[in-house]
N, C-alpha and C positions, 0 to 999 in steps of 0.2 A: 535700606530696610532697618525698622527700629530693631535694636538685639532684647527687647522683651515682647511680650504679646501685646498689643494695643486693643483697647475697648474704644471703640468708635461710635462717640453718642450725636443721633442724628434728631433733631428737633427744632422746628422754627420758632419756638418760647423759648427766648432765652434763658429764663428764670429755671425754665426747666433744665436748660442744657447746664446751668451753672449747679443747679443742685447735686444733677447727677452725677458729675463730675466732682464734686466738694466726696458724696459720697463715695466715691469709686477709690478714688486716692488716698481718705482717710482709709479705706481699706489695701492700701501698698499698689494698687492698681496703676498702671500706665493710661490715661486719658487721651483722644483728643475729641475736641466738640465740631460739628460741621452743624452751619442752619438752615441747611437743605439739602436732599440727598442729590442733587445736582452739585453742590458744593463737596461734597463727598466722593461725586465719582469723578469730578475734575482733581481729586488729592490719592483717588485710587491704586496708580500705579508705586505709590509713595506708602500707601496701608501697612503692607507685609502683614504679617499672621497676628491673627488677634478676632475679633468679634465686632456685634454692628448689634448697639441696643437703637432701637428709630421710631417713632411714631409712627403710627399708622395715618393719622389727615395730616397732608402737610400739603400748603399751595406748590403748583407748577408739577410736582412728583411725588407722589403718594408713599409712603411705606411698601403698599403691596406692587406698584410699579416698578421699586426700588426691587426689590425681592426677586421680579420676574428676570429684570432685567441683568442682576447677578449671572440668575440661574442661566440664563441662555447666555449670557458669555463664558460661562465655567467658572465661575468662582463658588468655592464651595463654604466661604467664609460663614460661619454659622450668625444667623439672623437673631434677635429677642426683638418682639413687638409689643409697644406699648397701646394701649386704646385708652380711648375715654368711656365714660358710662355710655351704653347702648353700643357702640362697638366690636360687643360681640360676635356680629356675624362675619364683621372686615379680621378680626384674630382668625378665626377659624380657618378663614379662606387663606389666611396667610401658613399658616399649620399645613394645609393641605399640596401648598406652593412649595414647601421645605421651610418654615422658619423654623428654629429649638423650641421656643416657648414665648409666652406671650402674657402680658400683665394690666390688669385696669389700673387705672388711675385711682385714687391715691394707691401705690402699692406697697407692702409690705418691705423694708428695706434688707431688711437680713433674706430673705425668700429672691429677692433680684439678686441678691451678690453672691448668692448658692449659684445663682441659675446662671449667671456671668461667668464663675469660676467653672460651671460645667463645661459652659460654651468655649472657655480659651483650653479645656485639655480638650474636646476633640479638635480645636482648630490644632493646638502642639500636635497631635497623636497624627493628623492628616496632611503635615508639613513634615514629618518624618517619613511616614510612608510616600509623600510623593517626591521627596529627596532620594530614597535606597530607591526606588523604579528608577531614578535617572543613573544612577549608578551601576542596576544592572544593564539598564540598557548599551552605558556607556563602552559596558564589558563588552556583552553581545554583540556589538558593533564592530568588533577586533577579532571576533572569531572568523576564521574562513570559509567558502559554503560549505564544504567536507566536515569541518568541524562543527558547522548549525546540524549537518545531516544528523551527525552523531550524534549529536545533542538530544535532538529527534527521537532516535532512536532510542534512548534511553531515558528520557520523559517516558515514553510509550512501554517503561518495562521489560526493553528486548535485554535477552544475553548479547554479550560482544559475537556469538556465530552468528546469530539471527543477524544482526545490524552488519556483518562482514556480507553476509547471502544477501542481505537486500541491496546491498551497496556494489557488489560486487568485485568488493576489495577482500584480503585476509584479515583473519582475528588477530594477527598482529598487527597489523597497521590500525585497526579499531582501537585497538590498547593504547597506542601512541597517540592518535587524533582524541582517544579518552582522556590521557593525562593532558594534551595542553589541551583543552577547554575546561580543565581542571584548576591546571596553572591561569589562564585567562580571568576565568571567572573569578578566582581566590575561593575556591569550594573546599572545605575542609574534610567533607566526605562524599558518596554519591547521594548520601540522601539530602544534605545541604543543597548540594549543584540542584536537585531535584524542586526543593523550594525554592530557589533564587531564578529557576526558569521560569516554575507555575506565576509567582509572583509576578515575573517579567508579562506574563500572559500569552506563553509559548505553549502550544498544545502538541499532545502527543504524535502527530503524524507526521513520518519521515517523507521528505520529497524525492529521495533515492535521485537525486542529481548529481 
């Protein structure tokens, strides 16, 4: 995986793909060009986090095909679509599909490298956040079921009597199954541990297992 963000310019005019690339780099950008987005998704696994500026008419797989077909695999990589004049209706539809933004042709060159440099902070910001999910997961996974109960339990707000009464253990041993999901998790406080569940996507209800 490249260790910077990569802008991935899809175009089958080459002339295009070279300009855009002359321009990207003169702006400190990491480039690579594909000239077709089937060339692109055969280099996909190789992407890593970065952005996808593409035409929208390209023979064999269109922009918006490209786009669909992202989204239904999961990848969240943020899209910029180019059109040609009258195009406008194929942008929109792309907009509506999840692309960031979209630009006619001839387009403004400073206004694309805005909208490039938008597109690789939420790819950063959403390559962070889906890094720390694996990590609490990674946590969560070492907890024991008594210890997810707990955990439960106090996502949900209880005191340690309540979570001792529902569990049908003492508030002592709540205290102790509290601190290691504490130690487990690396929670600094219970309101931390309380974000790092919500985050995880653990909802409040205890299975009293």
């Amino acid at each position: 995986m490249p260790s910077e963000p990569m802008v991935h310019v899809i175009d089958d005019d080459e002339a295009v793909r070279d300009s855009l690339a002359f321009l990207l780099r003169s702006a400190k950008l990491d480039v690579r060009t594909h000239e077709s987005a089937t060339a692109f998704l055969d280099a996909l696994p190789q992407a890593g986090v970065g952005c996808i500026v593409t035409d929208v008419r390209m023979p064999d797989m269109s922009g918006i095909d490209l786009l669909r077909r992202l989204r239904d695999q999961g990848f969240k990589t943020p899209v910029i679509v180019m059109t040609g004049h009258g195009d406008v209706p194929l942008a929109v539809e792309a907009m509506k599909i999840g692309a960031a933004d979209f630009f006619e042709k001839p387009f403004d060159d400073d206004a694309l490298l805005a909208a490039v440099r938008s597109a690789l902070g939420v790819a950063e910001k959403g390559a962070r956040v889906e890094a720390e999910h694996a990590v609490l997961h990674e946590r969560l996974a070492t907890l024991t079921g008594r210890e997810r109960d707990v955990l439960q339990g106090l996502i949900a707000g209880k005191p340690n009597k309540v979570i001792a009464y529902d569990l049908g253990i003492s508030p002592r041993t709540v205290e102790i199954y509290r601190a290691n999901v504490m130690t487990k998790m690396q929670a600094a406080s219970l309101s931390d541990l309380v974000r790092m569940a919500l985050q995880a996507g653990l909802s409040g209800s205890a299975s009293g297992a």
